[in-house]
C-alpha positions in Angstrom: -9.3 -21.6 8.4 -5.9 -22.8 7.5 -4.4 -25.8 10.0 -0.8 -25.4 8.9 1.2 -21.8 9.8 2.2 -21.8 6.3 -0.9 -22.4 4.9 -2.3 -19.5 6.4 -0.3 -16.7 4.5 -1.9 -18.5 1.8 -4.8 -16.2 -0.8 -6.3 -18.9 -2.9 -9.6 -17.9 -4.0 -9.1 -14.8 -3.3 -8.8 -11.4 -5.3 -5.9 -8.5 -3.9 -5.7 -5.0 -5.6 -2.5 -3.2 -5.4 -2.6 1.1 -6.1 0.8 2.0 -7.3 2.0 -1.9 -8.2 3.9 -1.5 -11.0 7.8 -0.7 -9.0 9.5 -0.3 -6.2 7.6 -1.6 -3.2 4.0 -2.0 -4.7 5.8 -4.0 -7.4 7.2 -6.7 -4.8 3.7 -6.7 -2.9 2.0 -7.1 -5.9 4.4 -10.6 -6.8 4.1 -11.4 -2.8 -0.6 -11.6 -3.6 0.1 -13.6 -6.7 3.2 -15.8 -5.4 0.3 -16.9 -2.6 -2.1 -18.2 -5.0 -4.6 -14.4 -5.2 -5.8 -13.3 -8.2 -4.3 -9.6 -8.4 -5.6 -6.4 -10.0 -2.8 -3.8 -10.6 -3.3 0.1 -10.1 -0.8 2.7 -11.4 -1.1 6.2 -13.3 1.4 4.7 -16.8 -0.8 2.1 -18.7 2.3 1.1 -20.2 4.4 0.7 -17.3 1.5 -1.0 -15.7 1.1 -3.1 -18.2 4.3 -4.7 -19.1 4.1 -5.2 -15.3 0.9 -7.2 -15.3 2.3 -9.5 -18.3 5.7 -10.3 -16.6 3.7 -11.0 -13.3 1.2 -13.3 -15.1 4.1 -14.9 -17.0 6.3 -15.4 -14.0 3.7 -16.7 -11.3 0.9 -18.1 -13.8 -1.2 -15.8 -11.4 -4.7 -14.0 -12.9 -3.5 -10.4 -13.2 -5.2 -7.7 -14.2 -4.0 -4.0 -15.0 -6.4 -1.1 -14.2 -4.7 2.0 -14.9 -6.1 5.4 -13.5 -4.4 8.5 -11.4 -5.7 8.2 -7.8 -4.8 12.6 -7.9 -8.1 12.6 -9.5 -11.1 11.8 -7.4 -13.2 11.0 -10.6 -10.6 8.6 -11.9 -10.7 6.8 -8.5 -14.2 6.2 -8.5 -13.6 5.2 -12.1 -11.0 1.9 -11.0 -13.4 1.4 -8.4 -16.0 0.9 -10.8 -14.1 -1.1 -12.8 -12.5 -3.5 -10.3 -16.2 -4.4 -8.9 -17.7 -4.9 -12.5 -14.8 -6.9 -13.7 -14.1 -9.3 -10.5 -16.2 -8.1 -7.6 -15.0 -6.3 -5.8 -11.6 -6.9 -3.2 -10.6 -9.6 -0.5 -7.7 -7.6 0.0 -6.9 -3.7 -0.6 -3.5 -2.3 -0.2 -3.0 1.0 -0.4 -0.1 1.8 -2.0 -0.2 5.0 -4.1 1.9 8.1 -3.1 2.6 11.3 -3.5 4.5 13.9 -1.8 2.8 16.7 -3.7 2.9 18.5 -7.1 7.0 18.7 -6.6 9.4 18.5 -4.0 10.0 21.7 -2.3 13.0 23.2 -0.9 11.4 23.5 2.7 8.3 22.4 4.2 6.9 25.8 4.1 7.6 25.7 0.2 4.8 23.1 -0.3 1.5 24.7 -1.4 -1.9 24.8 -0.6 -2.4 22.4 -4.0 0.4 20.2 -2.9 -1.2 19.8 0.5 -4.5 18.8 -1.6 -2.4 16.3 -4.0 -0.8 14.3 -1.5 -4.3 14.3 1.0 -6.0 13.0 -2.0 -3.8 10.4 -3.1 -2.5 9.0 0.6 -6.2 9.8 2.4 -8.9 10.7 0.1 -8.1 7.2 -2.3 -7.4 4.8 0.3 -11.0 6.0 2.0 -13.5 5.8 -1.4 -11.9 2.1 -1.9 -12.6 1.0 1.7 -16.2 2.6 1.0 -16.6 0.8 -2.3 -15.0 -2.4 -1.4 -16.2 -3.3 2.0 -19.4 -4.1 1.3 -18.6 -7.1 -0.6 -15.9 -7.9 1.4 -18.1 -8.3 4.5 -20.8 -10.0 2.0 -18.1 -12.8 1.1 -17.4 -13.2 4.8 -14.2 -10.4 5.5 -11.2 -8.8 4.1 -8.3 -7.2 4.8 -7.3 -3.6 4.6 -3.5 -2.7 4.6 -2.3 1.1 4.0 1.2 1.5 3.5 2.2 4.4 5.4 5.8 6.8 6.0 8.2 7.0 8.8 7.5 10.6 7.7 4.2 10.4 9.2 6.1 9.2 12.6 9.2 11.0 12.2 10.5 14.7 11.0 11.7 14.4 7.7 12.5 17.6 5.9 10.9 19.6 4.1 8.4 16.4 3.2 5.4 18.1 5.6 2.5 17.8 2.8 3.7 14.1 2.8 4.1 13.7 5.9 0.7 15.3 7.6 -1.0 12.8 5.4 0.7 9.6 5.5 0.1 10.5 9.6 -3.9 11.2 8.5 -3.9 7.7 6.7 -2.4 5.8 9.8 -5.1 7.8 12.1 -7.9 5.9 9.4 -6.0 2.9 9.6 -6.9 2.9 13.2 -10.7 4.5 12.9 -11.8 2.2 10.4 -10.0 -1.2 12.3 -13.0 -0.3 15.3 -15.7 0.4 13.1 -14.8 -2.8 10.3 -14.6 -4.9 13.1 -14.9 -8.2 12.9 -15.3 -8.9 9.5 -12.8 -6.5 7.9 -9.2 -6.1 9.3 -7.6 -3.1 9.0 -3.3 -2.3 9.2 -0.8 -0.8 7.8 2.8 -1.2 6.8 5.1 1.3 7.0 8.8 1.5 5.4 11.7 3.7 5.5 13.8 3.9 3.1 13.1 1.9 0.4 14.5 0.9 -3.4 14.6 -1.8 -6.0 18.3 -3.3 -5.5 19.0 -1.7 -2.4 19.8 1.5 -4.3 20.1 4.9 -2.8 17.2 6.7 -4.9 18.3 10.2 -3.8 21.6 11.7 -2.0 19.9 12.6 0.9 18.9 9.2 2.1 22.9 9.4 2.6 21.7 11.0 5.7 19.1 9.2 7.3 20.5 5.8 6.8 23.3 6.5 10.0 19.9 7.1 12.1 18.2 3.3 11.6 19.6 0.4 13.8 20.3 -1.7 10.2 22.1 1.3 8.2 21.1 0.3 4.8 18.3 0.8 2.3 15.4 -1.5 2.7 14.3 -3.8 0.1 11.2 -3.8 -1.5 10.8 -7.7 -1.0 11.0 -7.0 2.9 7.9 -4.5 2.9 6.0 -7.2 0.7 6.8 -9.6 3.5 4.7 -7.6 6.4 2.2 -7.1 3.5 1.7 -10.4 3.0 1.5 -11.4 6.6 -0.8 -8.1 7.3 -3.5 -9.8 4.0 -3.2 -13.4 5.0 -5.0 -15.7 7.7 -1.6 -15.7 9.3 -2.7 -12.1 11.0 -6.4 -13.2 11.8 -6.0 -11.7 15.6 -4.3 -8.9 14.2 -6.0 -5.1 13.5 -5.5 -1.3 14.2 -1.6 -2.1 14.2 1.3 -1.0 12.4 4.1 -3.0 11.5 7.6 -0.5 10.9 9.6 -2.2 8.0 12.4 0.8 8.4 15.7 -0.9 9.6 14.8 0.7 13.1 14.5 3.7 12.6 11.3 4.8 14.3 10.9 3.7 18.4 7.4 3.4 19.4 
């Protein structure tokens, strides 16, 4: 184990996937894995995107990054990256689940969102973080441990219309956050982020974040790089005592 405190939010040696890396918040945590020496694979739906993403990251951190592109909507595609991450490199040190979706489209109230919205956004926040753990933690505990990190909402802790699909399973995802922390124990550590509002630059993304900002103690939109930060904590040695927890990246917004 690392001696020095800086040392241990080091990842030499060691191989971090990011699901839905290639902006915004998965972006930054994606830069954070290679920035502290990981090798990094890169999951989002837009080969392209994800692509150009991987090349700037491998240019600008002289990191080994590699792009697997699938939709996590799809059960079958999942199993698919899966596949391909353990044939190409193993297998993961670090997971963090990333990849959202608040449904097919973003209804006008919560009673709007269908019964194939509730599926979307349970598949993509629930059902994808769960097959990875499944595929990935047997080689994770056969290379000595790992660390699981699921980035969650502060819908799943706070009402945020009409965002219930979203919300009910961001809220499911923090409950397996906490399951599998007791049962991975002590090899694999499992925790979770979760932000608030969130955007590249410090942007509003929509105009009704104009009205939750007043309710956070730091009024402002969150940056991705302070997300990436907890992340990075959460995947390192420097959290080796730390698992089942949640660490709020929201300016305050949720009290616990």
């Amino acid at each position: 184990m690392p001696s020095g405190i800086l040392d241990r939010f080091r990842l030499d040696g060691r191989t971090a996937l990011v699901t839905g890396a290639s902006r915004n918040i998965g972006a930054a945590i994606a830069r954070a894995m290679a920035e502290a020496g990981a090798r990094v694979v890169v999951n989002a739906r837009g080969a392209d995107a994800l692509g150009a993403f991987a090349e700037r990251l491998r240019r600008d951190t002289g990191a080994d990054v590699i792009a697997v592109p699938g939709d996590l909507g799809d059960a079958a595609d999942v199993d698919r990256v899966a596949r391909v991450v353990l044939d190409r490199v193993g297998g993961a040190d670090v997971l963090v689940n990333n990849a959202t979706s608040i449904g097919h489209a973003r209804p006008a109230t919560s009673l709007d969102a269908t019964p194939a919205d509730h599926a979307l956004a349970m598949q993509v926040n629930l059902q994808a973080p769960l097959a990875f753990v499944r595929a990935f933690a047997p080689a994770m505990r056969a290379r000595g441990g790992g660390s699981v990190v699921n980035v969650l909402s502060t819908a799943g802790f706070d009402v945020v219309p009409p965002m219930l699909a979203y919300a009910c399973a961001k809220q499911a995802l923090w409950t397996a956050t906490r399951f599998l922390a007791r049962e991975l124990a002590p090899a694999i550590r499992v925790n979770a982020v979760c932000p608030g509002t969130v955007n590249e630059g410090g942007e509003l993304k929509v105009p009704t974040w104009e009205r939750l900002l007043p309710l956070n103690a730091i009024p402002r939109v969150g940056l991705p790089e302070e997300v990436a930060g907890a992340v990075l904590f959460l995947a390192s040695e420097a959290s080796s005592y730390t698992t089942g927890q949640v660490v709020f990246c929201d300016g305050g917004r949720v009290s616990t």
